[in-house]
N, C-alpha and C positions, 0 to 999 in steps of 0.2 A: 329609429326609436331606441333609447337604453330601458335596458331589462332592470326587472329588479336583482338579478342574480348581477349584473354587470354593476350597477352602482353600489352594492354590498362590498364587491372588491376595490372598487374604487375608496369605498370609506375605508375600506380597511387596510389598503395602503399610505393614507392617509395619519392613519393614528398611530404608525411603527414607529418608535422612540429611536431615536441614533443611540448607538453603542457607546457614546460620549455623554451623553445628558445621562444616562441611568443614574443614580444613588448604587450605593452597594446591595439593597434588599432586591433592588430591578435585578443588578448583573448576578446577582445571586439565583433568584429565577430565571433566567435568560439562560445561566448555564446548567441550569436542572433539565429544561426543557432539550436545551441541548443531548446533556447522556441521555435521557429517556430515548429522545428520539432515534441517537446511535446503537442505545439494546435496540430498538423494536425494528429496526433498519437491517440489522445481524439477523432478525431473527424470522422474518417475515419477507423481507424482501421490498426494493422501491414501489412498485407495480402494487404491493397491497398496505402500503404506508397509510394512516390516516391521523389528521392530527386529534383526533380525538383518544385515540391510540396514545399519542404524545403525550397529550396532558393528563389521560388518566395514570400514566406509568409515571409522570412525574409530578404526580399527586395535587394539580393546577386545574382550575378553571377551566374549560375548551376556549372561552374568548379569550386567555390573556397571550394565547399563543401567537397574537394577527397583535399586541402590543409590544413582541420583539421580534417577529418574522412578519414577511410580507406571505408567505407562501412554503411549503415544501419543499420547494425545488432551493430556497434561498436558504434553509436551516440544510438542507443534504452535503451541498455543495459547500456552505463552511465547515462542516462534520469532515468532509474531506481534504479540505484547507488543512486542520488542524492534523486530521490522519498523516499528512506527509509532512509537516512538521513535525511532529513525533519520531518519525521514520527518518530524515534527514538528520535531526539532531546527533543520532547514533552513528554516524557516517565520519569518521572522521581518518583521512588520507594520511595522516602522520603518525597515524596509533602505531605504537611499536607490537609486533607479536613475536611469539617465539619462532615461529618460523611461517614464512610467505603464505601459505595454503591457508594458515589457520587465518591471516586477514581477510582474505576473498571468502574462505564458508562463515566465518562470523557475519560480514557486510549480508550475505547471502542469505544468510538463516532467521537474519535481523527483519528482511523484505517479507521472506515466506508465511514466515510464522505472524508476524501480522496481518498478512491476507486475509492468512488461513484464520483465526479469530477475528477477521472482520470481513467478515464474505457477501454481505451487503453492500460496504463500499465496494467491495471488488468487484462486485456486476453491476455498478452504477456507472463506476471508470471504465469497464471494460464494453460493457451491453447497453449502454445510454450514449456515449458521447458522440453517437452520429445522430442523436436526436434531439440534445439539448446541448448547446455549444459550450455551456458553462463547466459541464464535467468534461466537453473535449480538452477543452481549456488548461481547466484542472492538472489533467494526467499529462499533456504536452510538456509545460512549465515545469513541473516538480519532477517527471524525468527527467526532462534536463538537466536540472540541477544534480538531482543523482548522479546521471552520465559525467556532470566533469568532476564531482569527487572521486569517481571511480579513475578517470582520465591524472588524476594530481596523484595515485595512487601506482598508474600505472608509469608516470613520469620519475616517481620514486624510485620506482622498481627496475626500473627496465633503465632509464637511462633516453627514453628517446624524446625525440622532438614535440613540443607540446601541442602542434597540430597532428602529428601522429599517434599522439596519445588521445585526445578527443577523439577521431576515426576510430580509434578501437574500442573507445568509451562508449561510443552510440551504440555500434557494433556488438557489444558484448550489452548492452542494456538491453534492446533488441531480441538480443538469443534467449532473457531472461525473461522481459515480456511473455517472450512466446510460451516459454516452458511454466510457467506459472500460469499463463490461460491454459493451456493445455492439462496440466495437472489439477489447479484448484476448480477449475468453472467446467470445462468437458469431461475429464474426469478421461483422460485418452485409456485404453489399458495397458498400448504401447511403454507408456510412460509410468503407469502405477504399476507395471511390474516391477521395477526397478526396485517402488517401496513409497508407499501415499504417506506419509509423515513429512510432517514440515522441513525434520532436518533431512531426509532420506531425500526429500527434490533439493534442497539447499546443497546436498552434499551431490548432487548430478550435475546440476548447474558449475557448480564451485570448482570441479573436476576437469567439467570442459572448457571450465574459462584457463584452468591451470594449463590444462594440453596448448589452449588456443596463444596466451602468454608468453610460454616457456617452454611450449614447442616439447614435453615430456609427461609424463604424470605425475601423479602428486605421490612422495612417500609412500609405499605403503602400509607404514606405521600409523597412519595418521587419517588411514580411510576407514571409513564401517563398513557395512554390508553394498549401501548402496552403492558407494565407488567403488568397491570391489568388485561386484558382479559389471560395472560400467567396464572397468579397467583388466578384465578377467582376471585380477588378484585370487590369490586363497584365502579364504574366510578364514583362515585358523589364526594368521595373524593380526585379525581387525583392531585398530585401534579404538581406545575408549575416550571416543574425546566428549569434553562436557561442553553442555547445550544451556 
């Protein structure tokens, strides 16, 4: 027997308009619905998402949301599409810097600090994808991608062989993974001692990928606090690098 609740859904995936048919007024609300959903996502969390929530923050209807989404789960998961494009765009392997370290903490600082203002998505990626395949999905694919820009970086630098440089790429994505769960979602103290700011984990991270690299540390001209105390440097001479 179908429910009434069941064939509600049914119409209403029924009536989703393709991203192609819109007019500009549709893709106009379609991406209103969008940010709205991405604040209230940041702000609240998946678990108490509701699209009523959505359309009142994006000052819509509640029906016109089931005329560019089928669902939540289908508006989250492009929110997070778009999150790692954002995130990738700034990734770029050939970028000249003044000196090595500063391209690993930039790339680095570029991850974190987006997390860290988007901590919604980050426990959708992190704390859903064994539940719903589409954010496993998600986060797989666009690390990857990460990983061999990081890999074309490390091919740059070092000189080695391009399958030795992906090995290291995954390897070093990995360590970054972990220290960014650990930091932005558990909250370790381990790790907040070092220093809970975005660049204070970027600059922890940045540090051990330098050791892991280059086999030394990084300048100490060129560290703050955080890699210092990582690196048992002297605060006196922390560098001020801008963020």
């Amino acid at each position: 027997m179908t429910t009434r609740s069941s064939k509600d859904r049914v119409a209403r995936r029924a009536s989703v308009q393709p991203v192609a048919a819109l007019n500009p007024r549709g893709l106009k609300s379609r991406d209103a619905l969008k940010r709205a959903a991405r604040e209230v996502l940041n702000e609240q969390g998946y678990r108490s998402l509701r699209v009523r929530d959505v359309t009142a923050r994006a000052g819509v209807a509640s029906g016109l949301f089931y005329r560019y989404f089928h669902d939540l789960r289908e508006i989250v998961a492009e929110i997070a599409e778009d999150f790692f494009g954002e995130l990738l765009a700034d990734v770029d392997p050939a970028q000249a810097s003044e000196h090595r370290y500063d391209w690993i903490y930039d790339n680095l600082y570029n991850v974190v600090h987006r997390f860290a203002d988007n901590p919604g998505i980050l426990a959708c990626l992190f704390g859903l994808a064994g539940d719903y395949d589409e954010f496993d999905r998600i986060w797989k694919e666009n690390a990857h991608k990460w990983n061999l820009r990081i890999a074309e970086y490390l091919r740059r630098e070092t000189g080695c062989a391009p399958a030795q440089a992906r090995r290291m790429g995954f390897v070093l994505g990995a360590m970054t993974e972990g220290v960014v769960y650990q930091s932005l979602i558990r909250h370790t103290e381990d790790l907040i001692d070092l220093g809970d700011r975005p660049e204070d984990i970027a600059e922890v991270i940045a540090t051990m990928w330098y050791r892991t690299i280059f086999l030394e540390n990084p300048p100490s001209d060129r560290l703050r606090t955080a890699g210092r105390r990582l690196t048992g440097a002297s605060d006196s001479r922390a560098g001020k690098r801008r963020v």
